[in-house]
N, CA, C and O atoms as a DFTB+ gen file, in Angstrom:
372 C
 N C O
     1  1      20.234      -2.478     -43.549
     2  2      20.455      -1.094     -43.163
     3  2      21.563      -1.037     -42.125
     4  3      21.845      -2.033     -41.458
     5  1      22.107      -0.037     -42.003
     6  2      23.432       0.110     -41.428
     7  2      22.745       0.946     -40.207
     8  3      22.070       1.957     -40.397
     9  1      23.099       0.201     -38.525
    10  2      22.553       0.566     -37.506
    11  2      23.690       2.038     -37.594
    12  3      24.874       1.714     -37.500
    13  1      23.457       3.396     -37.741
    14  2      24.503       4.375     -37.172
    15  2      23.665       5.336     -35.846
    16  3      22.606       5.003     -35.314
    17  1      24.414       6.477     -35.553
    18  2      23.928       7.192     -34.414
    19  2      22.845       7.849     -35.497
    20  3      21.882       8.277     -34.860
    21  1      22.700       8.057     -36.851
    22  2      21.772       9.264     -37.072
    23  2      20.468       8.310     -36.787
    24  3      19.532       8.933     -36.285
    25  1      20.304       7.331     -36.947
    26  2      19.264       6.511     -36.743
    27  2      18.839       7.189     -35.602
    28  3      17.685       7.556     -35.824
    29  1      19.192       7.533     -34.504
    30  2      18.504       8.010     -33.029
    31  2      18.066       9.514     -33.471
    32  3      17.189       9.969     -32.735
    33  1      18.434      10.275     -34.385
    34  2      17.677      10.919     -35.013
    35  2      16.352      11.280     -35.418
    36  3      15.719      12.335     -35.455
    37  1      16.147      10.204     -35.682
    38  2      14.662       9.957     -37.003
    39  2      13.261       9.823     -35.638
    40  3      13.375      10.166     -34.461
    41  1      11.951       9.181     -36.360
    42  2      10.829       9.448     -35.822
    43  2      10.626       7.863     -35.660
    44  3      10.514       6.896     -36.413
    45  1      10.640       8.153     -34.038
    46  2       9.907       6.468     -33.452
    47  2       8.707       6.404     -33.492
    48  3       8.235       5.439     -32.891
    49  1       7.730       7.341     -34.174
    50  2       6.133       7.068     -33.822
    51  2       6.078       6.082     -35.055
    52  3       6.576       6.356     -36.147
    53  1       5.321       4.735     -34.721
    54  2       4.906       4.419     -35.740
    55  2       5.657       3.084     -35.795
    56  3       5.277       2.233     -36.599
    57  1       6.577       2.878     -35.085
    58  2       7.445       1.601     -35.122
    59  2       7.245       0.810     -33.814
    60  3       7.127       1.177     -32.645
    61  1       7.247      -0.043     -34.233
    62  2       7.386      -1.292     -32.542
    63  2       8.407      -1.381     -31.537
    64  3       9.631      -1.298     -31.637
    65  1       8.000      -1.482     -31.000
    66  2       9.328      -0.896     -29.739
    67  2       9.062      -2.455     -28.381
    68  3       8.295      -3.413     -28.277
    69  1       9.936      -2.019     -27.796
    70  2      10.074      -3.177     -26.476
    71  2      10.565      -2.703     -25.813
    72  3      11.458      -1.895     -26.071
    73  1      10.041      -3.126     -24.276
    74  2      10.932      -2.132     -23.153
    75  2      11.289      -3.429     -22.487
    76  3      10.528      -4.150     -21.841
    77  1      12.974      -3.678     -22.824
    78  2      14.156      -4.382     -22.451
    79  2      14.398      -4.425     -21.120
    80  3      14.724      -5.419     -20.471
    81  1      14.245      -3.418     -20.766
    82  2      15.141      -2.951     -19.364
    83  2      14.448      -1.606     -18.728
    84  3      14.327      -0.529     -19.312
    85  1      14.138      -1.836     -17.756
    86  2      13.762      -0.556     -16.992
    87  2      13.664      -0.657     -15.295
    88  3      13.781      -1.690     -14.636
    89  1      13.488       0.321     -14.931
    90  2      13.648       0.880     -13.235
    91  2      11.822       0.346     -12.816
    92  3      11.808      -0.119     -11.676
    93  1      10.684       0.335     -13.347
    94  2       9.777      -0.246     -13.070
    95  2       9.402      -1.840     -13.490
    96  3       8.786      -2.245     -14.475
    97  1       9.853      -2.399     -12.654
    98  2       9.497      -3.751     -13.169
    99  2       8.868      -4.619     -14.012
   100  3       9.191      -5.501     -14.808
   101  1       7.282      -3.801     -13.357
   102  2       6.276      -4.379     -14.760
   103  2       5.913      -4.129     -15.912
   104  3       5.017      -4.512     -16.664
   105  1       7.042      -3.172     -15.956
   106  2       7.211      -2.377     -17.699
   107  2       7.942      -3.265     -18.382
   108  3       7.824      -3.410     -19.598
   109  1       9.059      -4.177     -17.383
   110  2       9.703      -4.848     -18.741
   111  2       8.798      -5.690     -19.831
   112  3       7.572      -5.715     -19.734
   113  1       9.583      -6.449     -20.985
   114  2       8.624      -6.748     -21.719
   115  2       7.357      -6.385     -22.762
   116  3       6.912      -7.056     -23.693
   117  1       7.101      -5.569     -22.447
   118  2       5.901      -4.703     -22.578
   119  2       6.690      -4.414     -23.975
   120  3       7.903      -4.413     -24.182
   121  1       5.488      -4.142     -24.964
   122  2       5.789      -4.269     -26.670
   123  2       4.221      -3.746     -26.918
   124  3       3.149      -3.877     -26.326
   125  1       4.718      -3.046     -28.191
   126  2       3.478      -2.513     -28.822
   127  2       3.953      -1.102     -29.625
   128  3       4.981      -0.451     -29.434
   129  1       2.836      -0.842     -30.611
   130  2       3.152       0.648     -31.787
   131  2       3.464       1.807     -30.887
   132  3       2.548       2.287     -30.220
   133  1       5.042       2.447     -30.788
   134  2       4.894       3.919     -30.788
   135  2       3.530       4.880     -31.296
   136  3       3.332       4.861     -32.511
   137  1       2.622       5.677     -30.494
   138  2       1.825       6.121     -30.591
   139  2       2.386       7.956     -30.430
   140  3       2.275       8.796     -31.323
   141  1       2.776       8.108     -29.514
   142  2       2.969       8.924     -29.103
   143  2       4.681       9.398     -28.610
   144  3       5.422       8.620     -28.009
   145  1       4.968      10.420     -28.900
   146  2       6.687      10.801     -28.035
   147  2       6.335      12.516     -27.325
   148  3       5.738      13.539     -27.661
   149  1       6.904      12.149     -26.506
   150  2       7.143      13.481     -25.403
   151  2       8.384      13.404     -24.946
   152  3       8.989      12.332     -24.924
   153  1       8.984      14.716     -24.465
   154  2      10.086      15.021     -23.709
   155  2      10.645      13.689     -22.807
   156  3      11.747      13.140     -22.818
   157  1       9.673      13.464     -22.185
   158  2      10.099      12.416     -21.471
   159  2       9.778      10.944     -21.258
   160  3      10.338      10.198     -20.454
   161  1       8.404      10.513     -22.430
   162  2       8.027       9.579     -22.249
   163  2       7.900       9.158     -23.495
   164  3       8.258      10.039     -24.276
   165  1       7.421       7.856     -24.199
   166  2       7.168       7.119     -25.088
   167  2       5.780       6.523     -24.714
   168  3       5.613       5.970     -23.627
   169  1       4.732       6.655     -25.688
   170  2       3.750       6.186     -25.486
   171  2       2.860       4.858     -26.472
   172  3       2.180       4.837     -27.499
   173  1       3.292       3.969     -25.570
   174  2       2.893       2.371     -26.633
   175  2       1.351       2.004     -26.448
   176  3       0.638       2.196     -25.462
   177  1       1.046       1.434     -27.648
   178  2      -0.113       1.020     -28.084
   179  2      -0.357      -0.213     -27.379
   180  3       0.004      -1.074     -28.180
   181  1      -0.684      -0.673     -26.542
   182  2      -0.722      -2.395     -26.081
   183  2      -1.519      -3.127     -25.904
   184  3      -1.698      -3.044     -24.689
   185  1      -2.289      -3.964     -26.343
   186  2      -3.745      -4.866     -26.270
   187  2      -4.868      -3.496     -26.342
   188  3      -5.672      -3.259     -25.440
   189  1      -4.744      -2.760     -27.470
   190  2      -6.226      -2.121     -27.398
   191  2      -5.516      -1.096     -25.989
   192  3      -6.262      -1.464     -25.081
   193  1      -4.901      -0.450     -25.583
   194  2      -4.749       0.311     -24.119
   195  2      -3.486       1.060     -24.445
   196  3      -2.603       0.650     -25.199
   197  1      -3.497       2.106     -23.850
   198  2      -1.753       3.350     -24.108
   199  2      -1.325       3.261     -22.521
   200  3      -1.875       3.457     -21.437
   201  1      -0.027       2.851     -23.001
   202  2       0.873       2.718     -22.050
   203  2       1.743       3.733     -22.124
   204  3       1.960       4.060     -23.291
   205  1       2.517       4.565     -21.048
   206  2       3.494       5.500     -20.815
   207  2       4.465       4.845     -20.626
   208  3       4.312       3.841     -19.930
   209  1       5.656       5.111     -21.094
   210  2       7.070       4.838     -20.407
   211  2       7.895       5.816     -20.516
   212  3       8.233       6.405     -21.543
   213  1       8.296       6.032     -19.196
   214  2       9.774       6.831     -19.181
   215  2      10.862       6.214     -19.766
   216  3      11.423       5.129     -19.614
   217  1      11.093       7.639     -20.810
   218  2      12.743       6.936     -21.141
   219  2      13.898       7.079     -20.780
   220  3      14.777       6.380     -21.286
   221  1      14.212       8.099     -19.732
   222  2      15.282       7.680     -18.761
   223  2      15.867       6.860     -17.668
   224  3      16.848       6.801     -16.927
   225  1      14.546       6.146     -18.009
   226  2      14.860       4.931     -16.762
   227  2      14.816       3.595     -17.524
   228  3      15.069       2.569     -16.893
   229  1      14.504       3.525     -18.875
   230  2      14.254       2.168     -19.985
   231  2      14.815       2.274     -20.798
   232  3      14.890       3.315     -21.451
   233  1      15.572       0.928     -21.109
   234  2      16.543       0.668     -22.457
   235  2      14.851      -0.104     -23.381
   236  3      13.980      -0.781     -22.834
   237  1      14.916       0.368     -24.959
   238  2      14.111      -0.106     -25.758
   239  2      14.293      -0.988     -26.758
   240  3      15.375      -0.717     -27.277
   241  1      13.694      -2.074     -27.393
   242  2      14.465      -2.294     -28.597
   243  2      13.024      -1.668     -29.666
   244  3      11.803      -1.778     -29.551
   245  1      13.909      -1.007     -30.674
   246  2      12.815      -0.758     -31.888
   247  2      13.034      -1.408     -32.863
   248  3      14.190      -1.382     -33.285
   249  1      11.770      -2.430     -33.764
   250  2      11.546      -2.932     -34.888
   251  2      11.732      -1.856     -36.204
   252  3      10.673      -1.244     -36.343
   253  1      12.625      -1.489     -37.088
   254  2      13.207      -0.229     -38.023
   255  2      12.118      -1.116     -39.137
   256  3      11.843      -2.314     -39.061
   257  1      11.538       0.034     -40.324
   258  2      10.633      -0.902     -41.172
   259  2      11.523      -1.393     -41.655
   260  3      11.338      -0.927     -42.779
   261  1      12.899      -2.324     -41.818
   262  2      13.434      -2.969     -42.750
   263  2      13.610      -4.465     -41.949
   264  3      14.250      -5.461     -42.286
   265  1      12.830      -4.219     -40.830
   266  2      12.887      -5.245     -39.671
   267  2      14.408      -5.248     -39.368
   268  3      14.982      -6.335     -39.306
   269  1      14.980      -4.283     -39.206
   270  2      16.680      -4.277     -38.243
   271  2      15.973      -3.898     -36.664
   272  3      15.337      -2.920     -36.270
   273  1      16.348      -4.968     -36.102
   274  2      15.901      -4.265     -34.704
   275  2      17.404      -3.850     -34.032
   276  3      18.388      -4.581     -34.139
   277  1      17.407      -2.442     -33.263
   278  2      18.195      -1.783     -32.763
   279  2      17.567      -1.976     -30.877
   280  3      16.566      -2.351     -30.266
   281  1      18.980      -1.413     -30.606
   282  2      18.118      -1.349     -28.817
   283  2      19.124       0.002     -28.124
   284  3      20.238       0.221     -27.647
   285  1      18.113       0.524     -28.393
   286  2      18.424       2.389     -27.549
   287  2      17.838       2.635     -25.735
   288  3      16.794       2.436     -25.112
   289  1      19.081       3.118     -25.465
   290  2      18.826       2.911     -24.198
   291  2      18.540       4.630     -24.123
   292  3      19.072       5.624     -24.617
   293  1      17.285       4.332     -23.130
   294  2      16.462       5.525     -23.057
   295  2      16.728       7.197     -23.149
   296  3      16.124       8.083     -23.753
   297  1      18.159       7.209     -22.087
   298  2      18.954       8.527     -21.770
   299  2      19.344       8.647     -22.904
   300  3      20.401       9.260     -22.754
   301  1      19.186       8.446     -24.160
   302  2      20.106       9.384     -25.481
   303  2      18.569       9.845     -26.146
   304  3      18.671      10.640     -27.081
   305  1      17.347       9.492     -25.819
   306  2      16.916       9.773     -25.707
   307  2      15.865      10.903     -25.490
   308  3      14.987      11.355     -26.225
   309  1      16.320      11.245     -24.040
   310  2      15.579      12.186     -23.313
   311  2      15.963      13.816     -24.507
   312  3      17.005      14.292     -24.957
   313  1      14.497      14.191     -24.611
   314  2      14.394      15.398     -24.388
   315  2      13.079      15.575     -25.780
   316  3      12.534      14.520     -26.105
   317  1      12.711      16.654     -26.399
   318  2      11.716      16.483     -27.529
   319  2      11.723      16.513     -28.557
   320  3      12.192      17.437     -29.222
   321  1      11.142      15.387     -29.041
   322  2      11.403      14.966     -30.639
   323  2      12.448      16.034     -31.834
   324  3      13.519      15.764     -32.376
   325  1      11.791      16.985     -31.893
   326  2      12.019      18.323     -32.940
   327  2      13.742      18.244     -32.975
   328  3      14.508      17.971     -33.899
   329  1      14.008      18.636     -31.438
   330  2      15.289      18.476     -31.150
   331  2      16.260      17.796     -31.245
   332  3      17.360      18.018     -31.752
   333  1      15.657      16.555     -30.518
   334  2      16.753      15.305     -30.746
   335  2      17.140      15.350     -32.807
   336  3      18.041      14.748     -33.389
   337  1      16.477      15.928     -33.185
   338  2      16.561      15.664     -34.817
   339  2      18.161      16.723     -34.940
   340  3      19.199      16.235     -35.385
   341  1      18.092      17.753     -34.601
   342  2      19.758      18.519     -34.097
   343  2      20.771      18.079     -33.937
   344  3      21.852      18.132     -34.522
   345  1      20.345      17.560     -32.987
   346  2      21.646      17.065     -31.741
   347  2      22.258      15.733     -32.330
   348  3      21.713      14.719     -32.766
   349  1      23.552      16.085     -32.192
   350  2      25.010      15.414     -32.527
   351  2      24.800      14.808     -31.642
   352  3      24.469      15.129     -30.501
   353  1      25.060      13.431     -32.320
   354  2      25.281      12.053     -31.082
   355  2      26.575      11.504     -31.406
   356  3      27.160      11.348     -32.478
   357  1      26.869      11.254     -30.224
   358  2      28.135      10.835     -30.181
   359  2      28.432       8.979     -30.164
   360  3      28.405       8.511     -29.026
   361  1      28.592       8.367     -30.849
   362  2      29.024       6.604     -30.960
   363  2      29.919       6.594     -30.137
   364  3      31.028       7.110     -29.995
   365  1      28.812       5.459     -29.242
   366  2      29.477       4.438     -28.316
   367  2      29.794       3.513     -28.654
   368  3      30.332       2.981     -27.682
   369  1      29.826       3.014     -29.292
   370  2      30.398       1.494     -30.261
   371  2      30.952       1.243     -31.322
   372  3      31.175       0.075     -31.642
């Protein structure tokens, strides 16, 4: 599959994710099923327990079902699902 911007488009519930990089320390690392998306957070499945993460402060990597893993950094992100499906993204790479 061809990594493009519409990919940041589509629906992260349901895919595996990793938090790469973030402003709280003991978030890095941290892996487990998209459960949940909000305006501002991502909510992972982790040992049996739901974890919150902000995504303006965490770069992620997501497992795509074709196993392409991508890594979206949180701020393109921000704002609620419905929407981000709209919004023109602009390629950085």
């Amino acid at each position: 599959m061809t990594v493009t911007p519409s990919i940041l488009q589509g629906e992260f519930i349901g895919l595996e994710a990793k938090v790469v990089r973030s402003s709280n320390p003991s978030q890095v690392g941290m892996q487990g099923e998209v459960l949940n998306e909000t305006q501002k957070t991502l909510t992972i499945s982790r040992k049996g327990e739901d974890k919150r993460i902000a995504k303006e402060t965490s770069t992620f990597q997501f497992t795509l079902p074709d196993k392409t893993v991508i890594e979206v950094n949180g701020k393109v992100l921000v704002g609620r699902p419905e929407d981000r499906a709209k919004k023109i993204v602009r390629r950085n790479w």
